[in-house]
SELUMPA-413159 format. One record per residue (C-alpha): x, y, z; residue number from 1. Coordinates in pm, whole numbers. Example, Ala and Ser with C-alpha at 12.3 -4.5 7.8 and 13.67 -1.06 7.14 Angstrom:
R / 1230 / -450 / 780 / 1
R / 1367 / -106 / 714 / 2
REM end
This chain:
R / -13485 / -131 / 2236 / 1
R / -13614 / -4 / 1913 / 2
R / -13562 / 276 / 1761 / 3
R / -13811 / 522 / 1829 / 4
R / -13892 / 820 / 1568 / 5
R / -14046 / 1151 / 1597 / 6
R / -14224 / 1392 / 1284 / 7
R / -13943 / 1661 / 1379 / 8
R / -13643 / 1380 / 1261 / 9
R / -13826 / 1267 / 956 / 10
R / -13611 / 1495 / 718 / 11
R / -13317 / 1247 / 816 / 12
R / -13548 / 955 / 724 / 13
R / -13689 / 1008 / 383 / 14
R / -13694 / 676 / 154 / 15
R / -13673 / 463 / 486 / 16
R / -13958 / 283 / 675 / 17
R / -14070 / 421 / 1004 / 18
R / -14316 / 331 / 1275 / 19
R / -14443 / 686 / 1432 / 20
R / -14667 / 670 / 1775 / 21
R / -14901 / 953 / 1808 / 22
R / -15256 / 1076 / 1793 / 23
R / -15511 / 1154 / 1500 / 24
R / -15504 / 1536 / 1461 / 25
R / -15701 / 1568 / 1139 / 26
R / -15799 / 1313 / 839 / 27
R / -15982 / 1304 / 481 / 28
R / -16039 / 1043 / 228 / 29
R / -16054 / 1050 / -94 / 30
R / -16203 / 724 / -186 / 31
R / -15939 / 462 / -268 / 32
R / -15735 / 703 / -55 / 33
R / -15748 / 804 / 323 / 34
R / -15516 / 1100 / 455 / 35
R / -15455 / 1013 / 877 / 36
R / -15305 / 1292 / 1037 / 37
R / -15037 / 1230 / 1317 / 38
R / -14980 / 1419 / 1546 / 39
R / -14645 / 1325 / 1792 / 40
R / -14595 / 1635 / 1976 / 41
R / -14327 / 1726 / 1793 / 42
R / -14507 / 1772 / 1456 / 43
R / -14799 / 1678 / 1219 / 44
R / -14721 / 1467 / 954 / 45
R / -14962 / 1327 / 664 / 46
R / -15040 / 987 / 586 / 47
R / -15126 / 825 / 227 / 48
R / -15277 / 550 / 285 / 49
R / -15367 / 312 / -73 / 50
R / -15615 / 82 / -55 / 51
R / -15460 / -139 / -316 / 52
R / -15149 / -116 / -95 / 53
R / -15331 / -270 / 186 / 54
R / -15482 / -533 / 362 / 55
R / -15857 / -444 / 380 / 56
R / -15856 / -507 / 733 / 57
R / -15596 / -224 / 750 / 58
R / -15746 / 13 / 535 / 59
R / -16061 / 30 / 747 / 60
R / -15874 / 81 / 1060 / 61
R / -15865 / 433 / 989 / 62
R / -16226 / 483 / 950 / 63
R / -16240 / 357 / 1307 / 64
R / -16018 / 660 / 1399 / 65
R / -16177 / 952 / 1593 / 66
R / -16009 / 1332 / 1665 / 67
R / -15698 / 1216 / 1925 / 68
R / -15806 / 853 / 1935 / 69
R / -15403 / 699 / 1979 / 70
R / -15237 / 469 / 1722 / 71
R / -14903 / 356 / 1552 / 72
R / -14831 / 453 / 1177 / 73
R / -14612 / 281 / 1003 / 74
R / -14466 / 371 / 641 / 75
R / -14210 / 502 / 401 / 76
R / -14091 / 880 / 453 / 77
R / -14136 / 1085 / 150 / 78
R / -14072 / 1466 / 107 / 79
R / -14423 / 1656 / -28 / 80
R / -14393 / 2043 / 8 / 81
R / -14739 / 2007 / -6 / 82
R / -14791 / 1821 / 301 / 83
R / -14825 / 1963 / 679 / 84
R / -14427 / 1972 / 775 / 85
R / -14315 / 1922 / 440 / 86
R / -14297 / 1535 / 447 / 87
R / -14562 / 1252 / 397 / 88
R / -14564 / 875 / 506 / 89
R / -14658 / 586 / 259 / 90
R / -14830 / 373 / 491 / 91
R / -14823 / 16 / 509 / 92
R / -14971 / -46 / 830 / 93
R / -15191 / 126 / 1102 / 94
R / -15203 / 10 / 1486 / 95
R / -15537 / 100 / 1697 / 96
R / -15404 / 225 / 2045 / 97
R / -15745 / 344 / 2169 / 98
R / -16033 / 484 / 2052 / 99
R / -16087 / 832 / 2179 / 100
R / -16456 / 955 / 2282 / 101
R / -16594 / 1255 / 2099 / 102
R / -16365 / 1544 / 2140 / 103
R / -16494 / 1831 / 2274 / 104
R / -16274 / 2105 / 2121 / 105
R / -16332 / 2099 / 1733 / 106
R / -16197 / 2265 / 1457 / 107
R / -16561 / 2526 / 1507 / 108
R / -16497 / 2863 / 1718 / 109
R / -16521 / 2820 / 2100 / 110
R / -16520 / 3059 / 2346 / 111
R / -16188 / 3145 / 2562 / 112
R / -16369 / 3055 / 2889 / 113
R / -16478 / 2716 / 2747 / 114
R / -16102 / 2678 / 2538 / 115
R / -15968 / 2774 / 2946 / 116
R / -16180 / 2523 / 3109 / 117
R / -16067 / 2274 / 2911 / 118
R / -15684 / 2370 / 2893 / 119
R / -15577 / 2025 / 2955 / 120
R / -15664 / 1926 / 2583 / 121
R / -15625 / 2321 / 2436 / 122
R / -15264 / 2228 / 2458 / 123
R / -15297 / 2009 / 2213 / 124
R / -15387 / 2211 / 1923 / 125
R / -15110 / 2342 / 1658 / 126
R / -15136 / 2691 / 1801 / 127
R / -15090 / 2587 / 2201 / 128
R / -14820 / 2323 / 2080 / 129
R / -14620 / 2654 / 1905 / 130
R / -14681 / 2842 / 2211 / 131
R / -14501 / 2641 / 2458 / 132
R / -14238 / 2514 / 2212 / 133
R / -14134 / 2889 / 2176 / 134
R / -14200 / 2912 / 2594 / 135
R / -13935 / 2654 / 2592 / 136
R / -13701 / 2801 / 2372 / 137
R / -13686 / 3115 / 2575 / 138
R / -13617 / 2936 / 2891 / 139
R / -13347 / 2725 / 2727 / 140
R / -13188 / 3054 / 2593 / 141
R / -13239 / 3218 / 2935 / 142
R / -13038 / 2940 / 3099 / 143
R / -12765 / 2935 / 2799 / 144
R / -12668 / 3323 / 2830 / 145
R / -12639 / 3331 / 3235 / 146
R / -12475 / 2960 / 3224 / 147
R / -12266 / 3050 / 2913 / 148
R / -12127 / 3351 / 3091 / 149
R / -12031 / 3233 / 3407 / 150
R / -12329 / 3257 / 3578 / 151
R / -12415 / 3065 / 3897 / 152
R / -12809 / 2922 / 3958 / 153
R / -12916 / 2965 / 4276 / 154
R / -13251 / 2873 / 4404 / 155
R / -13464 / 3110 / 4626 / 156
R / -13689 / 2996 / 4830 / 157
R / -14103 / 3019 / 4797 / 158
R / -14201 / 3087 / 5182 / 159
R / -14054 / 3415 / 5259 / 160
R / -14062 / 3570 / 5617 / 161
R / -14165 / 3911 / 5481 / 162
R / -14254 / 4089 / 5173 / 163
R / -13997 / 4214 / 4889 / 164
R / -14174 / 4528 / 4748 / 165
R / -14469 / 4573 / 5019 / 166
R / -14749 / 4370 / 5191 / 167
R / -15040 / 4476 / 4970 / 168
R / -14991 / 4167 / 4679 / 169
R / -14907 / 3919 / 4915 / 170
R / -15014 / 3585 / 4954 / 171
R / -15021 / 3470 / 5321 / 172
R / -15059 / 3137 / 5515 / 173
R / -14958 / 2988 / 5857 / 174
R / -14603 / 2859 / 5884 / 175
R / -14624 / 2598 / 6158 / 176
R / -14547 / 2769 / 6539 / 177
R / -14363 / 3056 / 6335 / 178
R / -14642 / 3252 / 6254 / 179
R / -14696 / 3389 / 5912 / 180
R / -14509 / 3315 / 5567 / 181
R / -14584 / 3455 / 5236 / 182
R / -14564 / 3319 / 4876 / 183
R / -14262 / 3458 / 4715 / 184
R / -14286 / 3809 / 4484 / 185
R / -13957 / 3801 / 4386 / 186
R / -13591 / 3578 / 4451 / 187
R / -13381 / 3914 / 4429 / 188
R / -13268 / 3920 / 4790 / 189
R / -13166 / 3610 / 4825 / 190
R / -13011 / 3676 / 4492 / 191
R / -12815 / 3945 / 4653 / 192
R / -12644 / 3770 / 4948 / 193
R / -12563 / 3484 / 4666 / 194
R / -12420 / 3761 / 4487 / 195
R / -12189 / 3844 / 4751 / 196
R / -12097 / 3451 / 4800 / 197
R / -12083 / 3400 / 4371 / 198
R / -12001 / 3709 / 4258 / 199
R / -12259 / 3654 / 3942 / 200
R / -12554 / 3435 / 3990 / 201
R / -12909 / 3402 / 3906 / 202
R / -13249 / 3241 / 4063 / 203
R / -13521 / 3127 / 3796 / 204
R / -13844 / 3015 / 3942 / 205
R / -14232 / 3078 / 4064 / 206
R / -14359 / 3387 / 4179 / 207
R / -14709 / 3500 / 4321 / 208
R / -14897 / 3781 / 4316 / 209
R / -15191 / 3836 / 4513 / 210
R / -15263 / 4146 / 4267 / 211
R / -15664 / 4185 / 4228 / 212
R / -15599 / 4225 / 3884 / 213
R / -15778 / 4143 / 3525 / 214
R / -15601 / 4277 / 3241 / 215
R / -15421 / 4068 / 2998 / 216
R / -15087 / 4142 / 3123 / 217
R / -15148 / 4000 / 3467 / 218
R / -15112 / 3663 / 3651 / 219
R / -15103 / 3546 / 4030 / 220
R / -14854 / 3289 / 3963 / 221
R / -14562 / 3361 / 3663 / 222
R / -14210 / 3254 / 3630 / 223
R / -13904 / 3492 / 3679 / 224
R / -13552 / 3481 / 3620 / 225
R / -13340 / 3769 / 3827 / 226
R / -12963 / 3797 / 3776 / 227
R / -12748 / 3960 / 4031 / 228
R / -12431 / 4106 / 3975 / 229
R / -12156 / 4239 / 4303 / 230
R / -11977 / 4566 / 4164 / 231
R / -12227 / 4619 / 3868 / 232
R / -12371 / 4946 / 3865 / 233
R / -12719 / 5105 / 3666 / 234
R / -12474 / 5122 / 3341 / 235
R / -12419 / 4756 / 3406 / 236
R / -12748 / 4632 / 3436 / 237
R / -12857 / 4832 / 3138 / 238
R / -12551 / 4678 / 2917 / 239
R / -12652 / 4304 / 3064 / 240
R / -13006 / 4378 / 3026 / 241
R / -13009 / 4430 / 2684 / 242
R / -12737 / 4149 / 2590 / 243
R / -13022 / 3930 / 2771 / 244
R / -13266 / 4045 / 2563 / 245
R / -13127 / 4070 / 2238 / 246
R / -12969 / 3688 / 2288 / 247
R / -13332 / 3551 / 2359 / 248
R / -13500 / 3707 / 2055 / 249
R / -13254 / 3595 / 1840 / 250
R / -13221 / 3282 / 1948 / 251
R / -13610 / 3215 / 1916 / 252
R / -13621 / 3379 / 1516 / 253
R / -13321 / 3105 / 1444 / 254
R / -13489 / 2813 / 1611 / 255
R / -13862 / 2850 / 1631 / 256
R / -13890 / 3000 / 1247 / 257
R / -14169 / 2720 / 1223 / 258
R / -14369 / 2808 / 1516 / 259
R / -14374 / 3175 / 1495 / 260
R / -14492 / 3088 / 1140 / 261
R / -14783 / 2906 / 1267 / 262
R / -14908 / 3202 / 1529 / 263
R / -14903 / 3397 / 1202 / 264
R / -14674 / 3636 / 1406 / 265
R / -14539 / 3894 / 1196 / 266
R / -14124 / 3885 / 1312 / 267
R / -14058 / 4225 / 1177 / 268
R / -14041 / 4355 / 1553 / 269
R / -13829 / 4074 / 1630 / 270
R / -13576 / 4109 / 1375 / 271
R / -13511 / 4493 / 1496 / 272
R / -13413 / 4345 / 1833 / 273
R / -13056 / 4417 / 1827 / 274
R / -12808 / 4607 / 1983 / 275
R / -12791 / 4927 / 2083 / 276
R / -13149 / 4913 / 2249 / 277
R / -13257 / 5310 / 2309 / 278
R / -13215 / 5451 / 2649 / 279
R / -13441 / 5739 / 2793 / 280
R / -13452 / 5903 / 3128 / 281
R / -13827 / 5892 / 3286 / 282
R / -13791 / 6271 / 3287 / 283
R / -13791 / 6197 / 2878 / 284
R / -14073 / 5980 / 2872 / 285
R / -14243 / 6224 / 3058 / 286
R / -14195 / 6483 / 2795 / 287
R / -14297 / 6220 / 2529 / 288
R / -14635 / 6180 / 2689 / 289
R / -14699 / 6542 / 2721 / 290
R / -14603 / 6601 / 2367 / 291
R / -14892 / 6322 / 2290 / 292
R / -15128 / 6519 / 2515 / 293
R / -15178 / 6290 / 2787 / 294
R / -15207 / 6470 / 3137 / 295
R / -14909 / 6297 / 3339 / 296
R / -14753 / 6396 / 3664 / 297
R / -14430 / 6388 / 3756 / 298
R / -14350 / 6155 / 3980 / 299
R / -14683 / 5888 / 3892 / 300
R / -14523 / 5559 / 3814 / 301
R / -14597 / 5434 / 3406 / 302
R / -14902 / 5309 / 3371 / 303
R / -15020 / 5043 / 3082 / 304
R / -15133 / 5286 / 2840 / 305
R / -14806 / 5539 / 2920 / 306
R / -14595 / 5261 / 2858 / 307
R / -14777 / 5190 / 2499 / 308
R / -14753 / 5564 / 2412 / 309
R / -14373 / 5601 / 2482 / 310
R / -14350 / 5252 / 2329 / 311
R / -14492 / 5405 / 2001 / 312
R / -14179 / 5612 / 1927 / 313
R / -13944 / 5322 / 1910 / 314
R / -13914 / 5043 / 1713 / 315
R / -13792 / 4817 / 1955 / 316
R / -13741 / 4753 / 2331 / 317
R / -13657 / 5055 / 2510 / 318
R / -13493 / 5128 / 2820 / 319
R / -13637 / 5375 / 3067 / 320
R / -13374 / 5492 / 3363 / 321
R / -13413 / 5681 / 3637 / 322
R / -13759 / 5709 / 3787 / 323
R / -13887 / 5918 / 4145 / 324
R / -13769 / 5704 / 4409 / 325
R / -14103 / 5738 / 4574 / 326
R / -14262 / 5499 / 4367 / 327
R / -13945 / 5258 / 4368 / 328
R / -13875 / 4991 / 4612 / 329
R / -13709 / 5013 / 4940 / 330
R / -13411 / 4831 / 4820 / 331
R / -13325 / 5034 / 4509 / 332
R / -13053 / 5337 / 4558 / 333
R / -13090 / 5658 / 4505 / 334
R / -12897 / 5873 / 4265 / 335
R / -12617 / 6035 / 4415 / 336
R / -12698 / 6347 / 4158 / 337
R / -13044 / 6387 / 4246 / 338
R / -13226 / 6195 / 4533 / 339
R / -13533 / 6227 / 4398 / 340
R / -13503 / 5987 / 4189 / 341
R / -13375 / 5613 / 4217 / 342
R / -13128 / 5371 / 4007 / 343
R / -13376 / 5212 / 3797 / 344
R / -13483 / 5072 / 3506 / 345
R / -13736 / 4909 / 3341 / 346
R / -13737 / 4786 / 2953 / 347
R / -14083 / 4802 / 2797 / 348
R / -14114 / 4612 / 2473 / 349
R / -14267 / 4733 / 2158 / 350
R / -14651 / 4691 / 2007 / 351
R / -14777 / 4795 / 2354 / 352
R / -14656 / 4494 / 2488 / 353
R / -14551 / 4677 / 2841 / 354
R / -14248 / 4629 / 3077 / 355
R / -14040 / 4288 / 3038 / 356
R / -13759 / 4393 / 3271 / 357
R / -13741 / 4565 / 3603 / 358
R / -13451 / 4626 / 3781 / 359
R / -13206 / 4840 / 3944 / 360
R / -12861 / 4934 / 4096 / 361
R / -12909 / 4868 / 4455 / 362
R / -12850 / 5054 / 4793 / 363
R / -12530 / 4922 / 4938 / 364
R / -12519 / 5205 / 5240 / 365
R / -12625 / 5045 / 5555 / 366
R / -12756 / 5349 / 5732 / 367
R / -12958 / 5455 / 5395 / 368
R / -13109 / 5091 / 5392 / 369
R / -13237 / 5104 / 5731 / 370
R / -13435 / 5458 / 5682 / 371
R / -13594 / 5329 / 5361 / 372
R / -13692 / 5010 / 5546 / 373
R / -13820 / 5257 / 5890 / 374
R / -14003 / 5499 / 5532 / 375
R / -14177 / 5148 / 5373 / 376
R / -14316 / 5091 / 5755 / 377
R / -14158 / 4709 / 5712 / 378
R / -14045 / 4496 / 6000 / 379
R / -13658 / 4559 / 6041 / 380
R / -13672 / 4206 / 6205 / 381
R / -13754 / 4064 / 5882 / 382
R / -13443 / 4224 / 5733 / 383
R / -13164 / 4136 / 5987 / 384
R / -13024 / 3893 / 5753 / 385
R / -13081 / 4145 / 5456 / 386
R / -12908 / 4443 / 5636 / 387
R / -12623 / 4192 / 5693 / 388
R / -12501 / 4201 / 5367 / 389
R / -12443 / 4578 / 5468 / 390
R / -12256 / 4502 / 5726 / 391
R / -11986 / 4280 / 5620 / 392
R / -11819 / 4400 / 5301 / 393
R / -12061 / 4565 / 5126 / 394
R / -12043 / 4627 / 4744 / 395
R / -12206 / 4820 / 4502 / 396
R / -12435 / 4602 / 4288 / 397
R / -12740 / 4519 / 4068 / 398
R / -12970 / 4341 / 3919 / 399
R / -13324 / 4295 / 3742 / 400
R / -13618 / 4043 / 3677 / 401
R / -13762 / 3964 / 3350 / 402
R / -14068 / 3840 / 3320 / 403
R / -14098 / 3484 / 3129 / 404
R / -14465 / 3493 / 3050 / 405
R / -14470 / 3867 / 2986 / 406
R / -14141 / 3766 / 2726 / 407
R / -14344 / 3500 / 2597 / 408
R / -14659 / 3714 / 2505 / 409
R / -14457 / 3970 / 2312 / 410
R / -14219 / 3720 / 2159 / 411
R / -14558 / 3520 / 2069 / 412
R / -14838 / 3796 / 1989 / 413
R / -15088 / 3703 / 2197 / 414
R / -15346 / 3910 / 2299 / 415
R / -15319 / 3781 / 2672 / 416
R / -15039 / 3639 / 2930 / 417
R / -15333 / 3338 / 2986 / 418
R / -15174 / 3129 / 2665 / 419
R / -14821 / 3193 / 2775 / 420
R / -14809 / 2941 / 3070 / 421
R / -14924 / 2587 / 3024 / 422
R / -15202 / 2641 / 3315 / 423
R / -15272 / 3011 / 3429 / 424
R / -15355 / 3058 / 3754 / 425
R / -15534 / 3433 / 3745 / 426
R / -15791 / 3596 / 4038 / 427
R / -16112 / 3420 / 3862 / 428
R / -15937 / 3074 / 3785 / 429
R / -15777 / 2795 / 3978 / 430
R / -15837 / 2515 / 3732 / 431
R / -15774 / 2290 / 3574 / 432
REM end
């Protein structure tokens, strides 16, 4: 086979002849000159393209080529810090794939709904191409720090019997002569009796939602990873938490410099993402929001705009510990030292970009499990396999979920959760 190349290699390639495959992204002329643009989807390069180097049959080709019409450019590499990813091509010959039809999505202002509708070719403009390259990064780094620590992956599965934090948000559908299933919230209990099996494992995978919802940091469908660790306590989780988080940051600042430069995202956040990560209880944040002069109640869970205001203070991720158990899970313990409140935490990430992580120590007492269960009005019937893990050789443990399009948003700067997935799936939109 031949070898194939790709804009991204082209610094390895400069004085040699290459034949790139791509798609016009842009082009100019300048009389005896024509500039194609290629796009690969792995980077933009410029073409020079010299009539007097040409055959005229050639040179005219690219007159022929409309926005994403496909074609083959062949030329010497040739580095121009002037040119869109630093390098140009020399052409010396141009192949006609196909012609594409008018393009609906120009280089004018459009509308998000229109930009939504047609998501299947949004993706492939420069700022949905750095989007999802960066979306990638963060799940590769996600799946290097569990995997590069002894991790084990295990998968959960989507159809659940019952719901993991309550039936309100559930999305429901017959299961064949079983009755109802549900659409997965969350893999954390099966990530618990893996625990127990593994010792350290983690599920990564699709979760819904059926949250009436519209603000910008809200989806029905999002991806979560959720480690679970046997003999870890809330300490634990914090200290893994915010090895997690610091890892991913970093690892998108040394790898996605480029793209983070193209979303014009200003990395000064980013680059304060190390360790130690502040720690507050929620009886703290409480006192931070009535210093600002916002009317809370102790014992309200954070809202949006609470988490912004505490975020303010900080200037980066913080952890918040320690919240009223009444507006906790079922599954979460409660703090020996005061039962009012439960062995949580949730990290909330700076420029009012909200919580990230949720997670907790969780309650390993069989008789304590069973009255929160009986106080949540669930179905113990649904838990028998849950309790269980009670029963035979119980351990203290813990665990959390981090949100990958919520990470992706903040990491990114974007103004809603909608660009951080390839194809959202929200209460108002089902396509494409």
């Amino acid at each position: 086979m031949a070898t194939k190349f790709y804009v991204e290699d082209l610094a390895q390639h400069v004085g040699e002849e290459v034949t790139l495959q791509g798609w016009l992204y842009n082009k100019r002329s300048g009389g005896k000159i024509k500039f194609p643009i290629l796009r690969d989807g792995t980077g933009l390069v410029q073409g020079v393209a010299v009539k007097s180097n040409l055959s005229e049959e050639v040179f005219n080709r690219i007159d022929q080529l409309t926005q994403e019409s496909s074609f083959v450019m062949k030329g010497k590499v040739r580095k121009e810090d002037r040119a869109p990813g630093g390098y140009e091509l020399d052409v010396t010959d141009i192949e006609i794939l196909k012609i594409a039809q008018e393009y609906p999505i120009t280089p004018k202002e459009h509308g998000v709904e229109f930009l939504m509708d047609r998501r299947h070719l949004w993706l492939r403009s420069s700022r949905q191409h750095a989007i999802l390259r960066i979306r990638h990064q963060i799940i590769k780094s996600i799946r290097d720090f569990f995997d590069g620590r002894g991790f084990t992956l295990v998968d959960s599965p989507i159809f659940t019997p019952a719901a993991c934090e309550g039936t309100s948000t559930l999305f429901e559908t017959e299961y064949f002569d079983l009755g109802k299933a549900y659409l997965t919230q969350s893999g954390q209990l099966y990530a618990e009796a893996a625990a127990m099996a593994l010792g350290k494992v983690y599920t990564f995978g699709p979760t819904f939602r059926a949250e009436k919802s519209k603000t910008r940091r809200h989806l029905t469908e999002f991806w979560m990873v959720e480690p679970e660790v046997a003999f870890n306590d809330l300490n634990d989780n914090m200290d893994l938490a915010e090895d997690f988080l610091v890892y991913i940051v970093q690892s998108v600042l040394k790898n996605r410099s480029a793209e983070l430069k193209t979303l014009e995202r200003n990395t000064a956040f980013l680059e304060r993402v190390q360790k130690p990560l502040p720690r507050i209880s929620y009886d703290e944040a409480v006192d931070i929001l009535h210093k600002k002069g916002l009317p809370f109640e102790w014992g309200n869970d954070l809202g949006g705009t609470d988490e912004t205001v505490i975020s303010e203070q900080f200037d980066r991720p913080l952890m918040v510990h320690r919240y009223p158990a009444e507006v906790k899970a079922f599954y979460m313990k409660r703090d020996p030292q005061n039962p009012k409140v439960a062995l949580a935490v949730d990290v909330l990430a700076p420029e009012g970009y909200g919580e990230i992580i949720g997670g907790s120590q969780r309650e390993d007492d069989l008789d304590l499990l069973l009255q929160r269960i009986k106080e949540h009005d669930l179905p113990q019937s649904a838990f028998e396999w849950y309790l269980d893990l009670r029963r035979y050789g119980s351990v203290p443990h813990a665990g959390f979920g981090l949100g990958v399009e919520r990470t992706v948003s903040w990491i990114c700067g974007l103004d809603h959760l909608r660009e951080a997935i390839p194809f959202a799936r929200m209460i108002y939109r089902l396509t494409p």
